[in-house]
N, C-alpha and C positions, 0 to 999 in steps of 0.2 A: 487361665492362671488359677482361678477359685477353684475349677473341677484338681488340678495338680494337689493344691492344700489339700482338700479335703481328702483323696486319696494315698497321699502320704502320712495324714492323721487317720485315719482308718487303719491301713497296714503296716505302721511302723514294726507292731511286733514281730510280724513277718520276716521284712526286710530287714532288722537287726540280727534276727536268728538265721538268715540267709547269711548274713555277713562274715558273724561270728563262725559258722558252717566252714565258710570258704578259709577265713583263716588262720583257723585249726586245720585244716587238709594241708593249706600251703606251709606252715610254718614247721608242725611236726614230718609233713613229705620232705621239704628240706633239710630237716635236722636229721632224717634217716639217711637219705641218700650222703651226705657231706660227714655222716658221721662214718658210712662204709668209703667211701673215696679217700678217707683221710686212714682207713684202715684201724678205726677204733674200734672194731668189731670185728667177732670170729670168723671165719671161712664160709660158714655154713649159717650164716645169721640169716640173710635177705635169702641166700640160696635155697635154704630148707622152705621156710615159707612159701618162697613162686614154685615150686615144685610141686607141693601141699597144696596148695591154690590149684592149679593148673589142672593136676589131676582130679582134683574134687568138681571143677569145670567139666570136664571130658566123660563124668563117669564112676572114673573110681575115688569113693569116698574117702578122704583123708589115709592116701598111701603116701607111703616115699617109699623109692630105692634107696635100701643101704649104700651109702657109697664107702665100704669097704666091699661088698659084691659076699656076706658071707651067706646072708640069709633072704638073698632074693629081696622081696619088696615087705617095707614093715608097714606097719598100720600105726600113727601115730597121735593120737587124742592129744595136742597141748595146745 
C-alpha cells in the first residue's frame, strides 16, 4: 500500500496529462462524429480529410480526387 502512495505521488503529472489526453480525444471525437450524424456539417467535411489521410498513409502526400472528376487528382495543403 506505501509502494502505491509513493508512486502515484511521483507520477501524478503523468497520469493527469494521460487523463486529460484521453478526454480531449473522447470528447472532441464525439462532438465530430454527432455533429456529421446530425448532419451539421458539409458533405465533404470528415470525407475530404479521410481521404487526405488515407492517401498521405499509402504514399501519396496530401492528394485528393476532385470529386467533380475535372481535373483528375488535386494536391491540397489545408
Amino acid at each position: 500500500m506505501l509502494n502505491r502512495k509513493i508512486r502515484l505521488k511521483t507520477h501524478w503529472p503523468e497520469m493527469t496529462l494521460a487523463l486529460a489526453i484521453i478526454a480531449f480525444i473522447a470528447y472532441f471525437g464525439a462532438f465530430a462524429f454527432l455533429r456529421q450524424v446530425n448532419y451539421l456539417s458539409g458533405r465533404f467535411d470528415l470525407g475530404i480529410m479521410d481521404q487526405t489521410v488515407w492517401n498521405t498513409a499509402h504514399g501519396r502526400f496530401f492528394t485528393l480526387v476532385d470529386p467533380n472528376g475535372l481535373y483528375g487528382e488535386v494536391s491540397r495543403f489545408s
